[in-house]
SEROKE-319725 format. One record per atom (N, C-alpha, C, O): residue number from 1; atom name; x, y, z. Coordinates in nm, 3 decimals, padded with zeros to 5 digits. Example, Ala and Ser with C-alpha at 12.3 -4.5 7.8 and 13.67 -1.06 7.14 Angstrom:
SEROKE-319725
(1 N (01.319 -00.569 00.780));
(1 CA (01.230 -00.450 00.780));
(1 C (01.320 -00.330 00.780));
(1 O (01.424 -00.332 00.846));
(2 N (01.285 -00.225 00.708));
(2 CA (01.367 -00.106 00.714));
(2 C (01.290 00.003 00.787));
(2 O (01.341 00.114 00.804));
***
This chain:
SEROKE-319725
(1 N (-02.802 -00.443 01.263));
(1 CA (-02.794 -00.360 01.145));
(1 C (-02.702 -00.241 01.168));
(1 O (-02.617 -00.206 01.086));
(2 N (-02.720 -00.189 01.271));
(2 CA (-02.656 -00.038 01.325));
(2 C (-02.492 -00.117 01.287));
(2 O (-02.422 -00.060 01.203));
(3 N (-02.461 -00.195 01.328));
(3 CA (-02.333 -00.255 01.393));
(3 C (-02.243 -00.327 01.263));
(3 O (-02.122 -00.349 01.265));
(4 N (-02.331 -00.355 01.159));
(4 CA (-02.295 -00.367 01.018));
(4 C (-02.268 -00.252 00.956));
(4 O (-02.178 -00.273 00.874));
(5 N (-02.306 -00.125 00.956));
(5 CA (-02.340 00.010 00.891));
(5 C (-02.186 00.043 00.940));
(5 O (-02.090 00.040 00.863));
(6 N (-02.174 00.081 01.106));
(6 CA (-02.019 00.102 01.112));
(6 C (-01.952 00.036 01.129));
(6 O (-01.886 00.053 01.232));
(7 N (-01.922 -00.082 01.046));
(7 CA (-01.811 -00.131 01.055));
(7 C (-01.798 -00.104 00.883));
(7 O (-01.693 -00.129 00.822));
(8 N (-01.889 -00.063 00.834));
(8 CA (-01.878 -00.071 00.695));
(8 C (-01.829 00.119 00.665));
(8 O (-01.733 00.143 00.592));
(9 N (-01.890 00.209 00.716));
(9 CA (-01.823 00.310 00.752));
(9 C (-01.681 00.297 00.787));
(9 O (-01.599 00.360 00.721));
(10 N (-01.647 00.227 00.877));
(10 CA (-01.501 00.203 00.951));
(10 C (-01.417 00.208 00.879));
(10 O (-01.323 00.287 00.885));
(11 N (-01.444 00.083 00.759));
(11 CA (-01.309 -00.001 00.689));
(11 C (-01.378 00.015 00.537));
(11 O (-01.335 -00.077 00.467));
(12 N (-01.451 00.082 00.478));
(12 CA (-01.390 00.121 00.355));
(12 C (-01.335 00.246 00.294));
(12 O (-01.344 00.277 00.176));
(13 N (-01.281 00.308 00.382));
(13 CA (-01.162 00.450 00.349));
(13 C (-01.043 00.365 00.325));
(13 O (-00.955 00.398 00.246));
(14 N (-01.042 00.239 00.404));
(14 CA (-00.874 00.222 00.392));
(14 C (-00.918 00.042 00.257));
(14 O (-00.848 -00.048 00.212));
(15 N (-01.064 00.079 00.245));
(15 CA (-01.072 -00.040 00.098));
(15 C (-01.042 00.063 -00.017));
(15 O (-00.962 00.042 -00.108));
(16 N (-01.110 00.169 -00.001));
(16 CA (-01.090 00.270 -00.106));
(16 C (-00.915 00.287 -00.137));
(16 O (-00.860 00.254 -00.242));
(17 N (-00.858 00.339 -00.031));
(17 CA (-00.712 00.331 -00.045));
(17 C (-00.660 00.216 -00.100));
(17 O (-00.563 00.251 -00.168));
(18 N (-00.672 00.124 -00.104));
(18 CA (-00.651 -00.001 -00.159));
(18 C (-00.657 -00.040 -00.275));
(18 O (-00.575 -00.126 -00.307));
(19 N (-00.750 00.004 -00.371));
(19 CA (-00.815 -00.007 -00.490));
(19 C (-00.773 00.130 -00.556));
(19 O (-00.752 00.139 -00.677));
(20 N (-00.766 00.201 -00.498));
(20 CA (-00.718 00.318 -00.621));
(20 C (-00.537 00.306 -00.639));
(20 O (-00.474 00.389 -00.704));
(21 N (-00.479 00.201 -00.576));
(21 CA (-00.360 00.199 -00.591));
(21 C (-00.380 00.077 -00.684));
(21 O (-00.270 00.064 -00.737));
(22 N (-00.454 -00.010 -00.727));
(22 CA (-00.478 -00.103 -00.835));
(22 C (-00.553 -00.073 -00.959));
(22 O (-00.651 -00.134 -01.002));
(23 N (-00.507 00.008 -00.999));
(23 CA (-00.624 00.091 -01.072));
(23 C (-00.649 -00.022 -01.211));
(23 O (-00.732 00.020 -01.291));
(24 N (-00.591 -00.143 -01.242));
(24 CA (-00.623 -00.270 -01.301));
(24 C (-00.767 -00.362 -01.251));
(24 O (-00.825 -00.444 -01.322));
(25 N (-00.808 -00.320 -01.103));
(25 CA (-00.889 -00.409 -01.059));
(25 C (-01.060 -00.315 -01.048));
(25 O (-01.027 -00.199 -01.073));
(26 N (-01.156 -00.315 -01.033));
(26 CA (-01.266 -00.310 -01.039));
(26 C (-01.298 -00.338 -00.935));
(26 O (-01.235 -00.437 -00.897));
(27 N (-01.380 -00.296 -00.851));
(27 CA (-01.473 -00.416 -00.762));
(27 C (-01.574 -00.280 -00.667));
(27 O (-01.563 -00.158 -00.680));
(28 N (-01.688 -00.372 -00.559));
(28 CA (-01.740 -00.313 -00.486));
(28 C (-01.732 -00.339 -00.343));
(28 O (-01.643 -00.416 -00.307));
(29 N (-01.794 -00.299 -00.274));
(29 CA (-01.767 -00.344 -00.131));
(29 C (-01.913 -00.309 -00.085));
(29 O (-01.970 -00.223 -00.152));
(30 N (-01.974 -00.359 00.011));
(30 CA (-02.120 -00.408 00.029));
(30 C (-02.080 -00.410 00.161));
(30 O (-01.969 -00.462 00.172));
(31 N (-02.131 -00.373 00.271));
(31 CA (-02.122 -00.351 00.383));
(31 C (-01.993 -00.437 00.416));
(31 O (-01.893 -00.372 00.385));
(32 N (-01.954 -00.582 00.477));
(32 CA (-01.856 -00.627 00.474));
(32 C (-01.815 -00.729 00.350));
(32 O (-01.722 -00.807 00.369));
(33 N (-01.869 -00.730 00.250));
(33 CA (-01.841 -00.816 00.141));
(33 C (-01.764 -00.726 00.013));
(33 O (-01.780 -00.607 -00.014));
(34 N (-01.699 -00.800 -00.036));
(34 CA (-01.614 -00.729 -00.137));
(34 C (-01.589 -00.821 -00.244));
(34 O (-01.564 -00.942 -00.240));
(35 N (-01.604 -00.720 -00.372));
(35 CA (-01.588 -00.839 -00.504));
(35 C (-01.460 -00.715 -00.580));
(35 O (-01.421 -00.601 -00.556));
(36 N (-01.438 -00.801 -00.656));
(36 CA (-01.335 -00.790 -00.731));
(36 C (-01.293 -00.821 -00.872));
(36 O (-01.215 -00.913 -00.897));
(37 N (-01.340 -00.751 -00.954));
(37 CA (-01.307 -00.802 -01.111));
(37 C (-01.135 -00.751 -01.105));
(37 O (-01.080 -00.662 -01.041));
(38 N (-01.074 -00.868 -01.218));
(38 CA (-00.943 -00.855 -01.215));
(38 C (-00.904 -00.936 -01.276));
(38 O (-00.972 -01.038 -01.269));
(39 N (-00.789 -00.943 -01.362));
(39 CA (-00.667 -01.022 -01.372));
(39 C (-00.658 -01.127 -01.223));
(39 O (-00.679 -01.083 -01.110));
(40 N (-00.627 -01.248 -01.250));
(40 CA (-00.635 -01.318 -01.123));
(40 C (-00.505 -01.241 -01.066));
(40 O (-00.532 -01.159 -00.979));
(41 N (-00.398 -01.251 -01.093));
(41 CA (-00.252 -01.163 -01.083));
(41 C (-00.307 -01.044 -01.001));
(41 O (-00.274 -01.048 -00.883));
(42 N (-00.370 -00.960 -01.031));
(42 CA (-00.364 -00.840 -01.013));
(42 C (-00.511 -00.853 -00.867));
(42 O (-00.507 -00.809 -00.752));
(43 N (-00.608 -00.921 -00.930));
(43 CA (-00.693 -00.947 -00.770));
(43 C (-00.646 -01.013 -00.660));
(43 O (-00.694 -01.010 -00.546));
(44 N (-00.573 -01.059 -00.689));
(44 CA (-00.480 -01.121 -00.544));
(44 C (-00.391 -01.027 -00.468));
(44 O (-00.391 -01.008 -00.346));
(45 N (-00.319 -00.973 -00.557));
(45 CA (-00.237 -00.835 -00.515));
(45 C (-00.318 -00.740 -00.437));
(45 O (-00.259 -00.663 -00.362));
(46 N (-00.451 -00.738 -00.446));
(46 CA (-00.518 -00.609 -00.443));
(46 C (-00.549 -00.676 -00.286));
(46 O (-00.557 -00.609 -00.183));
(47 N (-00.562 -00.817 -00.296));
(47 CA (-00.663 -00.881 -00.203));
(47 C (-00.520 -00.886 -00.043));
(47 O (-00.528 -00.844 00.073));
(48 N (-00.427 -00.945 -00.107));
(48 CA (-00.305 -00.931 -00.003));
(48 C (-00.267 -00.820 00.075));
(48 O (-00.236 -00.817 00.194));
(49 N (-00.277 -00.704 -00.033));
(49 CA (-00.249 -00.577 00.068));
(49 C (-00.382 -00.543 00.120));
(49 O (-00.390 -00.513 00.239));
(50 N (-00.467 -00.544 00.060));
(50 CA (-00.578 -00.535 00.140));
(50 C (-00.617 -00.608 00.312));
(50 O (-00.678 -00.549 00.401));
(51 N (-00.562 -00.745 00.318));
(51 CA (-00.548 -00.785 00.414));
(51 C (-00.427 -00.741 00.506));
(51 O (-00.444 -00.765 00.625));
(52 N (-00.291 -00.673 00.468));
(52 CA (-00.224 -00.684 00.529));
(52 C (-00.274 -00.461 00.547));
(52 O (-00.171 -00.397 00.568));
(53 N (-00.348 -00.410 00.543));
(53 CA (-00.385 -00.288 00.522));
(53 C (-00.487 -00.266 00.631));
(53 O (-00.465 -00.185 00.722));
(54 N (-00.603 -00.340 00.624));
(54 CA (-00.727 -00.357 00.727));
(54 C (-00.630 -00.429 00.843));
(54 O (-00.694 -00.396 00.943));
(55 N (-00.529 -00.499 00.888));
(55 CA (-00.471 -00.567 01.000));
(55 C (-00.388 -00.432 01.035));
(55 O (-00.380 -00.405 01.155));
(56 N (-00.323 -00.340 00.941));
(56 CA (-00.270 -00.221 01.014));
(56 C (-00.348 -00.103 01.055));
(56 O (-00.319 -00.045 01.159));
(57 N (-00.465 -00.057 00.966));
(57 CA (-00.516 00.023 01.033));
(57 C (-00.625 00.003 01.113));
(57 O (-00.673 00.110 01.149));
(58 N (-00.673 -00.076 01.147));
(58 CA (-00.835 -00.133 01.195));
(58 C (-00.783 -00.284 01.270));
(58 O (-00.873 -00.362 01.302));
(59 N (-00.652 -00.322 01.296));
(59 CA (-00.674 -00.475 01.358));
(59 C (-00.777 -00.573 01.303));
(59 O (-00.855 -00.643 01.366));
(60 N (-00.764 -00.564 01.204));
(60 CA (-00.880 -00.666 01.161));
(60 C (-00.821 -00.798 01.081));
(60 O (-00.723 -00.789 01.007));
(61 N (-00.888 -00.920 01.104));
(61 CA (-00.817 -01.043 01.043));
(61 C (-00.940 -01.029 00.892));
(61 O (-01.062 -01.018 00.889));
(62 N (-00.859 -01.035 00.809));
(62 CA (-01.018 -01.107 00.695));
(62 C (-00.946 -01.245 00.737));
(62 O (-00.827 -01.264 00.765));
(63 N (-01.081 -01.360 00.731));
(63 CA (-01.134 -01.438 00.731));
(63 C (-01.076 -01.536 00.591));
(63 O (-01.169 -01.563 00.516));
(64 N (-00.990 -01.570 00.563));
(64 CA (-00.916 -01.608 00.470));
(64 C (-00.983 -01.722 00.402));
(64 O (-01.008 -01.717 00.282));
(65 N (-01.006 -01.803 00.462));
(65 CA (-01.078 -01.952 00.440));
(65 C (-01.224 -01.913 00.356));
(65 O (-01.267 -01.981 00.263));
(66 N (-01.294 -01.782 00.410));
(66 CA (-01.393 -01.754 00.341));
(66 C (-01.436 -01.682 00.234));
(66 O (-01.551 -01.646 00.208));
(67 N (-01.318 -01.662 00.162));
(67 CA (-01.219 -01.605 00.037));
(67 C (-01.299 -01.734 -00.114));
(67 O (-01.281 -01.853 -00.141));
(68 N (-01.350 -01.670 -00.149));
(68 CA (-01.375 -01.741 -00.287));
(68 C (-01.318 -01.675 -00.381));
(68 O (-01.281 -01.560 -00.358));
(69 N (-01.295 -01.744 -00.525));
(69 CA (-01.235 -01.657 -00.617));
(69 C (-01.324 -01.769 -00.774));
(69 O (-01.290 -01.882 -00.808));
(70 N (-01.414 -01.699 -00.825));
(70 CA (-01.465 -01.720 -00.929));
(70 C (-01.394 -01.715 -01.072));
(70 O (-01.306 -01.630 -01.078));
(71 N (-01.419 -01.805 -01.212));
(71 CA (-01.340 -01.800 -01.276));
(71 C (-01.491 -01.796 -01.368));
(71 O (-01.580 -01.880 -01.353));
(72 N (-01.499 -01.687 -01.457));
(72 CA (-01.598 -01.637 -01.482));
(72 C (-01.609 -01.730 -01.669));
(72 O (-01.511 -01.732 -01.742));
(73 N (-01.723 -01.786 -01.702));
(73 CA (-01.712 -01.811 -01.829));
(73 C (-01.711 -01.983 -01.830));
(73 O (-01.704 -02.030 -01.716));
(74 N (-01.714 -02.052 -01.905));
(74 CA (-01.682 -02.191 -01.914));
(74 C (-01.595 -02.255 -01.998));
(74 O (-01.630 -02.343 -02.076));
(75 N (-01.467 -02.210 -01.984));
(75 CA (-01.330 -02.269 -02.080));
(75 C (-01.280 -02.339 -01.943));
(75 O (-01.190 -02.414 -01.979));
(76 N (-01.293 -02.350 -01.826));
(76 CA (-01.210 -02.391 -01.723));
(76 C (-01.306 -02.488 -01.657));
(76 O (-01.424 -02.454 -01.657));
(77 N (-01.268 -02.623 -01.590));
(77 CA (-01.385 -02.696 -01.485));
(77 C (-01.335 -02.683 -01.347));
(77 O (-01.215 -02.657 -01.332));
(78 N (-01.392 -02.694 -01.272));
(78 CA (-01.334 -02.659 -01.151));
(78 C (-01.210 -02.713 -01.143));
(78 O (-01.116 -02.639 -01.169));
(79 N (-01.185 -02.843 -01.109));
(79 CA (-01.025 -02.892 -01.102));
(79 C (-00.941 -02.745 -01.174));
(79 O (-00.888 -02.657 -01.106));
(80 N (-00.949 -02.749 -01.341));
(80 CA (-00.863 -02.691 -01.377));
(80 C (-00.857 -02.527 -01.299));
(80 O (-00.745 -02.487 -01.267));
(81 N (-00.988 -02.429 -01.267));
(81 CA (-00.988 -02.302 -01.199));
(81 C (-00.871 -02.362 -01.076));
(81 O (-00.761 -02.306 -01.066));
(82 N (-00.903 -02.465 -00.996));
(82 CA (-00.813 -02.427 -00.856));
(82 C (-00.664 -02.454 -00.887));
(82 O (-00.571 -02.378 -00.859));
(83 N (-00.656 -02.570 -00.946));
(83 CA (-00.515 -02.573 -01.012));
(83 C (-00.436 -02.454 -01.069));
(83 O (-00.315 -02.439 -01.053));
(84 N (-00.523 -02.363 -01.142));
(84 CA (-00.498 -02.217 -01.162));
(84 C (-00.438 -02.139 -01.057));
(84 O (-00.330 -02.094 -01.018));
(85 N (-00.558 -02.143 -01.033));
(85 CA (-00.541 -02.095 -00.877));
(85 C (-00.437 -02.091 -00.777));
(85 O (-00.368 -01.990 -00.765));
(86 N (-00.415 -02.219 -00.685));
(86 CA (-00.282 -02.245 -00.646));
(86 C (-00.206 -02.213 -00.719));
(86 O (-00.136 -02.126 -00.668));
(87 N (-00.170 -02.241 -00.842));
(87 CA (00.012 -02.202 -00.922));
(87 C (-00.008 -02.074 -00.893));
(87 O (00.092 -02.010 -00.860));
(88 N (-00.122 -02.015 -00.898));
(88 CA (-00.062 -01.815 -00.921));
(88 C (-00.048 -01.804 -00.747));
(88 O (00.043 -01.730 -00.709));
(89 N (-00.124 -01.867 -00.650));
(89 CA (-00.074 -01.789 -00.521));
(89 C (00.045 -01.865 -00.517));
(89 O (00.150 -01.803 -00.498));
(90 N (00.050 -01.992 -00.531));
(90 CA (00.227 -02.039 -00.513));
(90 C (00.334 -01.951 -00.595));
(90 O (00.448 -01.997 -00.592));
(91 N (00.318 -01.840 -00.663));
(91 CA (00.396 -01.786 -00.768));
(91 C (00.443 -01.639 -00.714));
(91 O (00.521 -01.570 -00.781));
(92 N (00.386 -01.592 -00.581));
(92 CA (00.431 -01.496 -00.575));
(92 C (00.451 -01.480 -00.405));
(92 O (00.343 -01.488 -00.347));
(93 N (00.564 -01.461 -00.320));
(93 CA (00.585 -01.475 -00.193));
(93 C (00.445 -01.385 -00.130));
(93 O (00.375 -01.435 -00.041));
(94 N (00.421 -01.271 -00.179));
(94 CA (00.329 -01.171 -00.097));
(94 C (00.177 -01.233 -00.122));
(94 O (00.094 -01.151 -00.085));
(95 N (00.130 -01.327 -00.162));
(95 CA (00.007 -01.447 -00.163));
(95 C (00.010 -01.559 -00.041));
(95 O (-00.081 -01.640 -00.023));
(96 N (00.129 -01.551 00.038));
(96 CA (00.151 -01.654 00.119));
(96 C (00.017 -01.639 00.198));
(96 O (-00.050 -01.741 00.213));
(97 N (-00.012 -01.561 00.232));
(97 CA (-00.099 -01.527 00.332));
(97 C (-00.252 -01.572 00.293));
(97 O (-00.356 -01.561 00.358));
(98 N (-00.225 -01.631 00.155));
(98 CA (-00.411 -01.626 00.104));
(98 C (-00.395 -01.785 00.068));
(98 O (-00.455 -01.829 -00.030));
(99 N (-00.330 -01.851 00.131));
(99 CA (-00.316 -01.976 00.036));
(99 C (-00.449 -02.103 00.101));
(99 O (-00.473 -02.216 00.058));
(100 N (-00.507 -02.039 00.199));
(100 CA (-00.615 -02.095 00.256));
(100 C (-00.793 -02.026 00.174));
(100 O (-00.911 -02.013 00.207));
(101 N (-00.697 -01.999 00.048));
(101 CA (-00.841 -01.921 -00.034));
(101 C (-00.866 -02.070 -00.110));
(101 O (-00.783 -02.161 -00.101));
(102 N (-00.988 -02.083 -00.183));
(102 CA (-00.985 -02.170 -00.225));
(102 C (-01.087 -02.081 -00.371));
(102 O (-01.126 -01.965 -00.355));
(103 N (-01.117 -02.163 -00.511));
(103 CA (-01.132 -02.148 -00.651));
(103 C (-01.238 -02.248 -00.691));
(103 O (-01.251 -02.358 -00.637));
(104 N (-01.319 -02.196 -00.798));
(104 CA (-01.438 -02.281 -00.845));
(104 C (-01.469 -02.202 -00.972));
(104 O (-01.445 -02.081 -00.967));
(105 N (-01.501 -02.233 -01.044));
(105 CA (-01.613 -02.191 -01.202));
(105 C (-01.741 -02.195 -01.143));
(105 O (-01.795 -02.293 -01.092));
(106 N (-01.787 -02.070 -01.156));
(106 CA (-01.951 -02.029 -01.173));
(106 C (-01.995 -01.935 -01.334));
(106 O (-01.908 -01.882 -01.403));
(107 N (-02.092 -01.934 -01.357));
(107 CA (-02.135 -01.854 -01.479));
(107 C (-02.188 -01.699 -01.432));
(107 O (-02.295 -01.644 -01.455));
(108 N (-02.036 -01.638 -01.333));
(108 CA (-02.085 -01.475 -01.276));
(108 C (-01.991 -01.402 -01.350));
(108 O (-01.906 -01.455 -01.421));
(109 N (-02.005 -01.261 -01.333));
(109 CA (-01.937 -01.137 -01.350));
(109 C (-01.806 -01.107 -01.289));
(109 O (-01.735 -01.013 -01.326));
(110 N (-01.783 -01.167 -01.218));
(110 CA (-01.674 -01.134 -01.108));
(110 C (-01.606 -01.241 -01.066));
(110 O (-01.649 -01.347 -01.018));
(111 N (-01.471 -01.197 -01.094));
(111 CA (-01.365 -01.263 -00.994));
(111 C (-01.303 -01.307 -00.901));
(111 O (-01.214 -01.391 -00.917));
(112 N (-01.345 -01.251 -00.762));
(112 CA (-01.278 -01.280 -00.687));
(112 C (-01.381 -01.197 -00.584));
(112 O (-01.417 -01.082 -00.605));
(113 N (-01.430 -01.298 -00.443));
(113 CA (-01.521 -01.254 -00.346));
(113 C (-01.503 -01.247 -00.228));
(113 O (-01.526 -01.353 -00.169));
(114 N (-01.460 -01.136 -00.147));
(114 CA (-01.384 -01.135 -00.051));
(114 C (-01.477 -01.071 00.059));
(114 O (-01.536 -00.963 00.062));
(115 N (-01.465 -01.201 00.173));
(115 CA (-01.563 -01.179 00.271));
(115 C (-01.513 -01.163 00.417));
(115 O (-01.469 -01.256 00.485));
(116 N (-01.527 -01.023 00.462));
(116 CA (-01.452 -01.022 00.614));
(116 C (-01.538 -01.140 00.701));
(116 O (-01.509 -01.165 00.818));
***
């Protein structure tokens, strides 16, 4: 528990920094878990520098593979969310880094769940 507390102390000054430069995105951060309401566009952005932000100041890898991204509502079935999905990280060079995220439809609040 102690060892969850500071690491969560540690690394959200530089999540905070992160998010107030997206001022489009929403989200919380929970000891090491992080959500993200957003524009898919704009939560990926947030989510990229965020990873490339925690690797400069803290050496830290997020865990990429364990990257979910929710598509909130039921106009989309899964196929169609990841298909989404991929075209927008294939759409922008600075996503290269997240392309091991993977996409699903659930009936939640939030967009995008980002887990160190």
């Amino acid at each position: 528990m102690v060892s969850t507390v500071r690491l969560a102390v540690t690394i959200h000054p530089s999540i905070g920094r992160v998010f107030q430069r997206h001022s489009d995105c929403k989200g919380a951060a929970i000891c090491d878990d992080i959500f993200v309401v957003a524009q898919l566009q704009e939560a990926l952005a947030l989510v990229a520098e965020l990873k490339l932000i925690l690797k400069q100041d803290l050496d830290l890898d997020l865990d990429v593979p364990k990257f979910n991204c929710y598509v909130p509502g039921n106009h989309l079935d899964d196929d169609q969310a990841r298909a989404l999905f991929k075209d927008t990280l294939a759409s922008r060079q600075s996503f290269s880094d997240l392309t091991a995220m993977d996409a699903g439809c659930l009936q939640r609040d939030y967009v995008l769940q980002v887990c160190l």
